[in-house]
NUDOTI-93617 format. One record per residue (C-alpha): y, z, x; residue in three letters. Coordinates in steps of 0.1 Angstrom, whole numbers. Example, Ala and Ser with C-alpha at 12.3 -4.5 7.8 and 13.67 -1.06 7.14 Angstrom:
% NUDOTI-93617
{north->-45; up->78; east->123; miza->ALA};
{north->-11; up->71; east->137; miza->SER};
This chain:
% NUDOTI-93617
{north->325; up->149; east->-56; miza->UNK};
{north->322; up->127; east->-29; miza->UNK};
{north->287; up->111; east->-22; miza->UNK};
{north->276; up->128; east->12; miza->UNK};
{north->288; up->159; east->-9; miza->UNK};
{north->261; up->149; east->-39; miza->UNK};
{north->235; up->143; east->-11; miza->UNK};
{north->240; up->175; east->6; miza->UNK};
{north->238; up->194; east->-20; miza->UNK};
{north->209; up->180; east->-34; miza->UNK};
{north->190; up->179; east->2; miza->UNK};
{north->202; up->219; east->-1; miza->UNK};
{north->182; up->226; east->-36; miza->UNK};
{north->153; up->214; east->-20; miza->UNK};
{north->148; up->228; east->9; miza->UNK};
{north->153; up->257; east->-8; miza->UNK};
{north->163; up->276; east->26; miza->UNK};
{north->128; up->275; east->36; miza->UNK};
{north->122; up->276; east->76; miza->UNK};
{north->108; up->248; east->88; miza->UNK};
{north->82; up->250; east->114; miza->UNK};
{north->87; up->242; east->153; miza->UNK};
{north->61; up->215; east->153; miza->UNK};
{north->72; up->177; east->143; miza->UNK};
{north->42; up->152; east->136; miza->UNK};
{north->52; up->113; east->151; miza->UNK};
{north->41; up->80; east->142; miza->UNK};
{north->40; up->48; east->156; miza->UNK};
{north->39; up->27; east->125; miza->UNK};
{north->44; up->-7; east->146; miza->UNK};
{north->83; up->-8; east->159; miza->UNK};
{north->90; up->19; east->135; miza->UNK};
{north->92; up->56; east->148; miza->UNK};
{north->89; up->82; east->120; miza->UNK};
{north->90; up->121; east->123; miza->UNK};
{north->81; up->143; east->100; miza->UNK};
{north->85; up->181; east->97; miza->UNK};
{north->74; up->202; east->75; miza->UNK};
{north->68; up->243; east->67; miza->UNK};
{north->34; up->238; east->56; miza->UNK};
{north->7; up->237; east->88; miza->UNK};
{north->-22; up->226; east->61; miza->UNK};
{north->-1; up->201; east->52; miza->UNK};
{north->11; up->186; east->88; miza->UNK};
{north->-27; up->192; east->98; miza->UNK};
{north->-36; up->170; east->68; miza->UNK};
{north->-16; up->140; east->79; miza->UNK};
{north->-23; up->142; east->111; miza->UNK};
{north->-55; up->135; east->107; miza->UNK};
{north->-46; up->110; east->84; miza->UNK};
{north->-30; up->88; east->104; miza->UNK};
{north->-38; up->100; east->131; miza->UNK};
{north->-41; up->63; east->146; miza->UNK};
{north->-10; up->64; east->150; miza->UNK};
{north->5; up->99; east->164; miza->UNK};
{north->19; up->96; east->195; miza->UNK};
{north->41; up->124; east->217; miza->UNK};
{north->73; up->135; east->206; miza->UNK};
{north->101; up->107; east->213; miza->UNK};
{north->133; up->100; east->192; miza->UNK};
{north->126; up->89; east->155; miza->UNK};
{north->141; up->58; east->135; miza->UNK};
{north->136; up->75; east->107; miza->UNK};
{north->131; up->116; east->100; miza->UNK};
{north->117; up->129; east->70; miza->UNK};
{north->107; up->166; east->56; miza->UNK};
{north->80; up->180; east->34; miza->UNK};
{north->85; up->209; east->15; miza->UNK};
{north->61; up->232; east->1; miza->UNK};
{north->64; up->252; east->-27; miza->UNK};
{north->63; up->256; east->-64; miza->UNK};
{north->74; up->221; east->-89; miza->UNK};
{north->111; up->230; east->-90; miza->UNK};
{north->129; up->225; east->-122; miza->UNK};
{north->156; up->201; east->-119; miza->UNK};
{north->183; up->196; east->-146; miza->UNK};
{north->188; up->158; east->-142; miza->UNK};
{north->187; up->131; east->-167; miza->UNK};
{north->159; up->114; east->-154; miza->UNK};
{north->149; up->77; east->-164; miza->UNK};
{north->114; up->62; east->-162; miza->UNK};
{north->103; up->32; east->-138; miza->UNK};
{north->85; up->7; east->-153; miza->UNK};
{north->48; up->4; east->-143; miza->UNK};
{north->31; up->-30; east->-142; miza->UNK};
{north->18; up->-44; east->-174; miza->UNK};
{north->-19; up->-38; east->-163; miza->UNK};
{north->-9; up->4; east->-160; miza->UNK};
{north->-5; up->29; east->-187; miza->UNK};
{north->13; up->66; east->-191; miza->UNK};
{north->43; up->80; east->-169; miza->UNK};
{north->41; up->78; east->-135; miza->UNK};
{north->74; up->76; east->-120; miza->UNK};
{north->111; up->88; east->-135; miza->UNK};
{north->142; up->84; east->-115; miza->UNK};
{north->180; up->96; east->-113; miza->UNK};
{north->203; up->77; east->-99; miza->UNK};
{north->230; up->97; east->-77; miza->UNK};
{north->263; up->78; east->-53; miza->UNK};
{north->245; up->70; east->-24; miza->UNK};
{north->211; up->83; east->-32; miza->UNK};
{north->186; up->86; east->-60; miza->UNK};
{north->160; up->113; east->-71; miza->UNK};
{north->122; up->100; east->-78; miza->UNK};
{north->103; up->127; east->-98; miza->UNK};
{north->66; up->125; east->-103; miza->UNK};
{north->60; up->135; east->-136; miza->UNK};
{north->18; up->141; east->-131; miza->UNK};
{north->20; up->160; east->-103; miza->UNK};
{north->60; up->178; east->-103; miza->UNK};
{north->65; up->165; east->-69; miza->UNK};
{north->103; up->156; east->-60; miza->UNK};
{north->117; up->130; east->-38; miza->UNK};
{north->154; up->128; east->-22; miza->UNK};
{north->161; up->93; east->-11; miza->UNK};
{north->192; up->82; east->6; miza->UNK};
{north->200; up->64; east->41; miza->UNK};
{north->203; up->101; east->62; miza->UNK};
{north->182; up->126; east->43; miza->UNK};
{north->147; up->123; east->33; miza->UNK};
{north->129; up->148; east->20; miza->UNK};
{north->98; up->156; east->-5; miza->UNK};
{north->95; up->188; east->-22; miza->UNK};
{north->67; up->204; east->-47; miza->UNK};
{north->34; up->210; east->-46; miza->UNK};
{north->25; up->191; east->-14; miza->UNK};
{north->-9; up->205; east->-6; miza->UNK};
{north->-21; up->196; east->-34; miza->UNK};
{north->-4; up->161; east->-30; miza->UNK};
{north->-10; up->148; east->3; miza->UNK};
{north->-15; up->115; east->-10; miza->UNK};
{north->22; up->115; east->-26; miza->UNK};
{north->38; up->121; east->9; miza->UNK};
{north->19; up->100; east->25; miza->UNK};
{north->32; up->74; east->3; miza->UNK};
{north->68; up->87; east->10; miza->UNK};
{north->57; up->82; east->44; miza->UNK};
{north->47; up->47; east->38; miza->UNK};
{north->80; up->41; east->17; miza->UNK};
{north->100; up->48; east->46; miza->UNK};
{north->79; up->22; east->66; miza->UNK};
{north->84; up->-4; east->37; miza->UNK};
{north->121; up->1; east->36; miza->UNK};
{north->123; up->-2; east->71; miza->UNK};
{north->102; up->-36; east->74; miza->UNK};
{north->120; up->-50; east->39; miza->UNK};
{north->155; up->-44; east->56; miza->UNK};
{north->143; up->-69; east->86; miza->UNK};
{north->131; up->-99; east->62; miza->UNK};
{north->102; up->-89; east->54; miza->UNK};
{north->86; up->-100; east->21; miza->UNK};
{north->65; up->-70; east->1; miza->UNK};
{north->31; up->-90; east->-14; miza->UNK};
{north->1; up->-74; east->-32; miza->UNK};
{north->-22; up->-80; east->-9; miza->UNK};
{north->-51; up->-66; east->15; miza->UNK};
{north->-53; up->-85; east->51; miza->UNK};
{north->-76; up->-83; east->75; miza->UNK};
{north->-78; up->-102; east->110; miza->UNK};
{north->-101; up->-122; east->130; miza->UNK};
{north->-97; up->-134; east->163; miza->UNK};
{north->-65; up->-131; east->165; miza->UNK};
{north->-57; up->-144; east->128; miza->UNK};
{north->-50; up->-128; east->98; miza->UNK};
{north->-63; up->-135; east->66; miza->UNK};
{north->-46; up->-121; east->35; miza->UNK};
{north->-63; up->-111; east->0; miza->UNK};
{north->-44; up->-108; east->-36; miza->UNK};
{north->-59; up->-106; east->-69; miza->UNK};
{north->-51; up->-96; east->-103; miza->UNK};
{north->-60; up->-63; east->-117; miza->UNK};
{north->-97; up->-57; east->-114; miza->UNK};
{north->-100; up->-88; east->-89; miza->UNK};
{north->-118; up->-68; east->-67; miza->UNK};
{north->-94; up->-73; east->-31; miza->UNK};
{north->-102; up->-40; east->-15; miza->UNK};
{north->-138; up->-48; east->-24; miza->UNK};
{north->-139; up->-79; east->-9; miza->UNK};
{north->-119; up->-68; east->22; miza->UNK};
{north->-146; up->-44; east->29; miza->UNK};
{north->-173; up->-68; east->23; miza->UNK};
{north->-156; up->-88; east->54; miza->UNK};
{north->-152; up->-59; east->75; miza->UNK};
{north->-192; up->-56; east->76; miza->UNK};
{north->-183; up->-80; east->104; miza->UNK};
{north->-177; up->-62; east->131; miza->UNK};
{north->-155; up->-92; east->149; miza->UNK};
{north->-128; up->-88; east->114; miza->UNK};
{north->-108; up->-58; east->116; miza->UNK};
{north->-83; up->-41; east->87; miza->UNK};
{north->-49; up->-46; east->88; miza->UNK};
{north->-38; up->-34; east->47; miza->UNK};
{north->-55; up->-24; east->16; miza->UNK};
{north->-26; up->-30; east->-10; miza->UNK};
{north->7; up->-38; east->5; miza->UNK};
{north->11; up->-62; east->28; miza->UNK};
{north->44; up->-79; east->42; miza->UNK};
{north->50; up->-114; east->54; miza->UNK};
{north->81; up->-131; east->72; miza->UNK};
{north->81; up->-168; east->89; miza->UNK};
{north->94; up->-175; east->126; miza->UNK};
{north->86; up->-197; east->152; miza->UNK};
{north->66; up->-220; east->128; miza->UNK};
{north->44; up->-194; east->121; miza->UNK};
{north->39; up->-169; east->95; miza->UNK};
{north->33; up->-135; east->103; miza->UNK};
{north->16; up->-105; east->84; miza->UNK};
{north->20; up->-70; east->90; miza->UNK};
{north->4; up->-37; east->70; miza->UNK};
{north->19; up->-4; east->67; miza->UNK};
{north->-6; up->30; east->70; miza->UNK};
{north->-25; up->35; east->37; miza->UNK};
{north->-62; up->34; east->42; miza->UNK};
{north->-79; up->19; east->19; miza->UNK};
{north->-85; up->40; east->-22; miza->UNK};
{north->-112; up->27; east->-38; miza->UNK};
{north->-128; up->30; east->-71; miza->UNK};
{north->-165; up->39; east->-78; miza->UNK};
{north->-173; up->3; east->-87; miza->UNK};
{north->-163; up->-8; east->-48; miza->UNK};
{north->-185; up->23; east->-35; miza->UNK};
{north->-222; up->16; east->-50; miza->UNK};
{north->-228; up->-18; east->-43; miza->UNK};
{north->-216; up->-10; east->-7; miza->UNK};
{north->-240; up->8; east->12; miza->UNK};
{north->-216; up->19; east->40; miza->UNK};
{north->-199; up->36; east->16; miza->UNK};
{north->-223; up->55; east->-4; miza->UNK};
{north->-216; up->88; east->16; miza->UNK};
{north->-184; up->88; east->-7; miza->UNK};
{north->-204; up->96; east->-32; miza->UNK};
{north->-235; up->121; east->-40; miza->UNK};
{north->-262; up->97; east->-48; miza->UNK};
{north->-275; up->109; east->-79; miza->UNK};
{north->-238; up->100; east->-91; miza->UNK};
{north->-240; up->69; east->-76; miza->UNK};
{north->-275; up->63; east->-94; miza->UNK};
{north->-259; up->71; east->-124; miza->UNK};
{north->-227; up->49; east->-121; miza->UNK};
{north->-255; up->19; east->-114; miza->UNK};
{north->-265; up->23; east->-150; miza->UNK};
{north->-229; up->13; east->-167; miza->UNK};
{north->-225; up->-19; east->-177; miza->UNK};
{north->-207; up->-40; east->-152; miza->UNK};
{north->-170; up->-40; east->-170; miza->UNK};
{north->-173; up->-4; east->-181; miza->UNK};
{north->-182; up->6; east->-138; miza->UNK};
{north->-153; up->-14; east->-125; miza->UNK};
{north->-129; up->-2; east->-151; miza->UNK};
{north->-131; up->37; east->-138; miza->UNK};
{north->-101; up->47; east->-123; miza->UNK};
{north->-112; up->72; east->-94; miza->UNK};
{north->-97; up->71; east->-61; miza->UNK};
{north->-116; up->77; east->-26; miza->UNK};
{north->-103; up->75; east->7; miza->UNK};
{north->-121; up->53; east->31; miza->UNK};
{north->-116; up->63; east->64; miza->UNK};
{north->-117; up->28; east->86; miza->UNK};
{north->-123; up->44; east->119; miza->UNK};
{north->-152; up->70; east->109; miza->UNK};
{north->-170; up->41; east->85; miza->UNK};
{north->-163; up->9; east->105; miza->UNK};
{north->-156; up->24; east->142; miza->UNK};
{north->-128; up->31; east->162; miza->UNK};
{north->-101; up->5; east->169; miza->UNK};
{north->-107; up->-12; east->139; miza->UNK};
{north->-76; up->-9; east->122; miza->UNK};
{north->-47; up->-28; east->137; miza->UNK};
{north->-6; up->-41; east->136; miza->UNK};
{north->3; up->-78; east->132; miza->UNK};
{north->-14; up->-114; east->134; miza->UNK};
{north->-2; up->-144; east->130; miza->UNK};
{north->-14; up->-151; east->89; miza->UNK};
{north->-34; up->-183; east->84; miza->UNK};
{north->-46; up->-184; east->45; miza->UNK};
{north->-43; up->-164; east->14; miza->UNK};
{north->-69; up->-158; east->-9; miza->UNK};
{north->-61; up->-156; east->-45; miza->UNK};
{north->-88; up->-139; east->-67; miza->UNK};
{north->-84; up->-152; east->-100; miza->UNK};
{north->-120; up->-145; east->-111; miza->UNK};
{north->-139; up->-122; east->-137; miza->UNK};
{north->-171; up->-104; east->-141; miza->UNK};
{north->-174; up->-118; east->-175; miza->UNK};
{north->-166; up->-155; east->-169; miza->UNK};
{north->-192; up->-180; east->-179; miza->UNK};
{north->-181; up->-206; east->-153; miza->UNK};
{north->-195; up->-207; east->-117; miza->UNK};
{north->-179; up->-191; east->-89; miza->UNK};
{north->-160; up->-215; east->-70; miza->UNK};
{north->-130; up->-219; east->-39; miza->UNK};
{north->-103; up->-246; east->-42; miza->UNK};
{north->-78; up->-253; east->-24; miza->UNK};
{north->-41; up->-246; east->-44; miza->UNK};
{north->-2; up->-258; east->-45; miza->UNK};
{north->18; up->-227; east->-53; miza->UNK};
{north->47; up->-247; east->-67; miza->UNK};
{north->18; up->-266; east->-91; miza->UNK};
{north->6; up->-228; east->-102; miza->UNK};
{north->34; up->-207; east->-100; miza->UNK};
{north->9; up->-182; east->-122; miza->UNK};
{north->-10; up->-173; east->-90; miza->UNK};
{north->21; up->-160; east->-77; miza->UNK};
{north->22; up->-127; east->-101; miza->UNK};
{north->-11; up->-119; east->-80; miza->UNK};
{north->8; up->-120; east->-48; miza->UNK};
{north->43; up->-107; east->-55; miza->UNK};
{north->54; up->-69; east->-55; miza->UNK};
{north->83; up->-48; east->-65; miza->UNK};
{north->97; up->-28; east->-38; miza->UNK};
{north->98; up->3; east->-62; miza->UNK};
{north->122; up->28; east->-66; miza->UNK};
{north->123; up->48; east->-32; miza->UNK};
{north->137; up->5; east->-15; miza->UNK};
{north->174; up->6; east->-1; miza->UNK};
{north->188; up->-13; east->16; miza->UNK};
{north->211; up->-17; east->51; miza->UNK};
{north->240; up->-9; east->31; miza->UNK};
{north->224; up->17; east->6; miza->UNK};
{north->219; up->-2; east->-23; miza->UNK};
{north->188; up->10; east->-44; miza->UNK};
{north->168; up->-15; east->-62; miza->UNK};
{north->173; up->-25; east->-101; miza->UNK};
{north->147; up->-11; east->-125; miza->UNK};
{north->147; up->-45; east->-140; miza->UNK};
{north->153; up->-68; east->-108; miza->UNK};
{north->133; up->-101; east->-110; miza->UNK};
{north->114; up->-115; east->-78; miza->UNK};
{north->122; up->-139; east->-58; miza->UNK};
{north->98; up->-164; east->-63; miza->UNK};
{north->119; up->-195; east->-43; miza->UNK};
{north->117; up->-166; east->-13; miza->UNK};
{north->81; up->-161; east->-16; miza->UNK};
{north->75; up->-199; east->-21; miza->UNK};
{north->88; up->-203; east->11; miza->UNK};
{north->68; up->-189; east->31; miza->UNK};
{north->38; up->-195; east->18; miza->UNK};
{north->42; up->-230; east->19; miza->UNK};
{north->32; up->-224; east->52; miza->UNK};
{north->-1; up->-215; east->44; miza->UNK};
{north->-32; up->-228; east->30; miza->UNK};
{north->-36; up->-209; east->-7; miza->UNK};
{north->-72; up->-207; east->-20; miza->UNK};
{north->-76; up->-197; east->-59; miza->UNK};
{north->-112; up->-180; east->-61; miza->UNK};
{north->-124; up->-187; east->-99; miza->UNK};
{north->-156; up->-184; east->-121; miza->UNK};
{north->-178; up->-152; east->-122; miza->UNK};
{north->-172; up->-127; east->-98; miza->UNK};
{north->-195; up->-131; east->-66; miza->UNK};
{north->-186; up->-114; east->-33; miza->UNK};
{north->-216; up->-122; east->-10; miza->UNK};
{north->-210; up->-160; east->-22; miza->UNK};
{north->-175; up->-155; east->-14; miza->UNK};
{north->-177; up->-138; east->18; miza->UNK};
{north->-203; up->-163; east->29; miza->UNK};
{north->-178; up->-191; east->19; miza->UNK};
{north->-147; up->-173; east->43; miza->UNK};
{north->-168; up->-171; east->71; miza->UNK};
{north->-184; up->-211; east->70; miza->UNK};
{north->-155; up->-226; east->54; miza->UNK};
{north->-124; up->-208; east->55; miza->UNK};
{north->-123; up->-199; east->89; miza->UNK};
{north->-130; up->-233; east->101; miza->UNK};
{north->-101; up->-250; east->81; miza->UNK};
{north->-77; up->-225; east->97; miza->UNK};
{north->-86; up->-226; east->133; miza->UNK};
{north->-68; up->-247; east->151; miza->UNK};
């Protein structure tokens, strides 16, 4: 069987012969085009809204993808898990391997993703998953930017005056905090929560984000009061009374919607990237908070803040998938950031110190 053969059949069994529907949802994600059709109106409703930043009238796509809707389907494949990072626990994601393609399942939820260079397509429960194809979504976006030299880092950015300003941290660093304490400023705007992408030219290094809004935890949303509407506030009250650790340890996600929260035209493409902020601090840490200025080739440990896997749904120009087990490229990412000016953040965790310290010191040493 011949790979387009595997891949057709396989795009066949999910779809499922299901109609699709005559609508087609665009986005403009930067140079990218993506389209997306689906049979599910909730569904294309939902992610309209969602990024709905970036919908724009119907034009030709780079990339085409479809959404499904229907029951989890039972696939007879041997499927193999993905490794999670260290700082993660349970299945999440298991994958089968096909010529030419590959077969991501999601084993919490029974969604189902077809990945190959002509047919995308997500199948399952999708209503009750928006979040899982809007990371598809995203994927494709990721691929896209990956396969023109851009470098994946874990990393929020946001921008100001023209300059962005990028954010890493490992786990329970507090990033997405911190990048919404900035954005209290209404002259910073948000360019990416989690996954941000880098790639030198013309002695410059630039930063770009991909659509994800911002999903925060209940430790972010209490000590914030534009976000407390996340939350009911007698829940809030309550979360106030954990001990610190325990608060910022709960893993439940919430939205925030830039645009409704922080205004309209708040979120936006590329900058030229100026610094990166490396949050190597903790709540428990005896030591006082403090910024210094860092060589990444001195502390190569700061860069397992910054670097990222790709994940399982990257291919590249010529179809390749990535290796469960491939190592980063740390002379790749070392490169660029050379660039830069790296800050390691350490001590006890402080954000209004910090975010006083970006705005007096940081943004000085950068602007030139």
């Amino acid at each position: 069987m011949t790979s387009n053969t595997q891949v057709h059949d396989l795009s066949a069994e999910l779809m499922q012969g299901i109609p699709l529907l005559k609508q087609c949802l665009f986005l403009q994600c930067g140079n990218c085009v993506i389209s997306l059709q689906s049979n599910s109106s909730p569904l294309l409703e939902e992610l309209q809204h969602y990024f709905k930043h970036l919908v724009i009238t119907q034009t030709t796509a780079d990339i085409s993808i479809i959404a499904i809707e229907s029951a989890p389907l039972k696939l007879s494949y041997s499927f193999k898990d993905w490794p999670r990072e260290a700082s993660k626990n349970g299945r999440k994601d298991t994958y089968y391997s096909l010529e030419g393609g590959r077969l991501i399942y999601k084993v919490r939820t029974g969604m189902i993703f077809l990945q190959s260079k002509n047919s995308r397509i997500a199948a399952g429960p999708c209503e009750q998953n928006p979040n899982q194809v809007i990371n598809f979504i995203n994927s494709q976006h990721m691929s896209w930017l990956q396969q023109r030299e851009w470098l994946i880092c874990h990393a929020a950015a946001v921008a100001y005056k023209n300059r962005a300003y990028a954010i890493a941290g490992f786990s329970g660093g507090g990033k997405s905090t911190f990048m919404l304490h900035l954005m209290d400023n209404e002259k910073i705007d948000f360019i990416s929560n989690d996954r941000l992408f880098i790639r030198a030219s013309d002695k410059q290094v630039n930063a770009t984000g991909i659509a994800k809004l911002p999903r925060i935890n209940p430790g972010t949303i209490v000590n914030n009061p534009r976000l407390h509407a996340l939350i009911p506030e007698q829940q809030r009250l309550q979360l106030l009374s954990l001990p610190k650790q325990q608060l910022w340890d709960i893993e439940e996600k919430y939205d925030v919607d830039i645009e409704v929260l922080y205004g309209q035209g708040r979120i936006i493409d590329a900058n030229p990237l100026q610094a990166f902020i490396v949050l190597n601090w903790k709540h428990e840490s005896e030591q006082d908070f403090q910024v210094n200025k860092v060589d990444l080739t001195q502390r190569r440990d700061l860069l397992a803040a910054i670097m990222k896997s790709p994940g399982p749904f990257y291919q590249d120009t010529q179809g390749k998938f990535l290796d469960e087990h491939a190592e980063f490229n740390e002379p790749a990412y070392l490169a660029i950031l050379d660039q830069l000016i790296i800050y390691e953040v350490s001590g006890k965790i402080d954000f209004s110190a910090l975010q006083a310290y970006f705005m007096q010191n940081i943004i000085n040493e950068t602007d030139s």
